[in-house]
N, C-alpha and C positions, 0 to 999 in steps of 0.2 A: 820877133823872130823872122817878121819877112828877110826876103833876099839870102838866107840861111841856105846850107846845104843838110842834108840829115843828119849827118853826122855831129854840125857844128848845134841843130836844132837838141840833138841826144844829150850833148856836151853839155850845155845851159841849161835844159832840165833836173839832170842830174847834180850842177851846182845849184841849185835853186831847191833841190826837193830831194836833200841826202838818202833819206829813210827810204827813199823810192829805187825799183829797177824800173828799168824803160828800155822796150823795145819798138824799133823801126818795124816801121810796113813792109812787107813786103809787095809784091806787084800790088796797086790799087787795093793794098789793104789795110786797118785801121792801124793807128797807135795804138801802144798797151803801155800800161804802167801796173804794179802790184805793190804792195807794200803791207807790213805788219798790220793786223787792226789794231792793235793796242802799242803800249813802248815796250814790250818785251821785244828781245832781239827773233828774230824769225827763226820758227822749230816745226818738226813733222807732228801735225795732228794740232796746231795753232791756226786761228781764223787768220785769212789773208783778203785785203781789198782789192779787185782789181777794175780799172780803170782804162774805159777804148775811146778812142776818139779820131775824127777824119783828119785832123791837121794839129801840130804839136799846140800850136795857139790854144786852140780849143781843150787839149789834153791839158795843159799848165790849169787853166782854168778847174776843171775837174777836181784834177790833183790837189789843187788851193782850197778848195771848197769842203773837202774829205778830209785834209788833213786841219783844218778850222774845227769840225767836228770832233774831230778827233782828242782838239786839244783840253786838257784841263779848265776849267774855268777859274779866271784870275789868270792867267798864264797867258806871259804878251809872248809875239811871235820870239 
């Protein structure tokens, strides 16, 4: 994701990790990502993960690592 602009870095997160929303920084502020904790579709009063990070590199990371957790066992990506 070097040499990216935010926008293009949001753009590749987003294909790379459907289930997720992903929000830019604002001035010198973190990544965010959020997503369902479980595979229900997201609902009010349903647990949700959320995920910060200082650079999107680091946030994929994150994100990869939570949604591995997350997966079923047996269950290739």
């Amino acid at each position: 994701m070097s040499g990216e602009t935010s926008h293009d870095a949001v753009a590749e997160l987003l294909r790379a990790f459907p289930r997720w929303a992903v929000w830019m920084p604002s001035e010198h502020g973190e990544w965010t990502a959020l997503r369902p904790a479980s595979d229900r579709p997201p609902a009010a009063g349903l647990p949700m993960i959320w995920a910060h990070a200082a650079t999107p590199v680091e946030l994929a990371g994150k994100m990869r690592a939570i949604d591995e957790q997350l997966r079923p066992p047996g269950q290739d990506r």
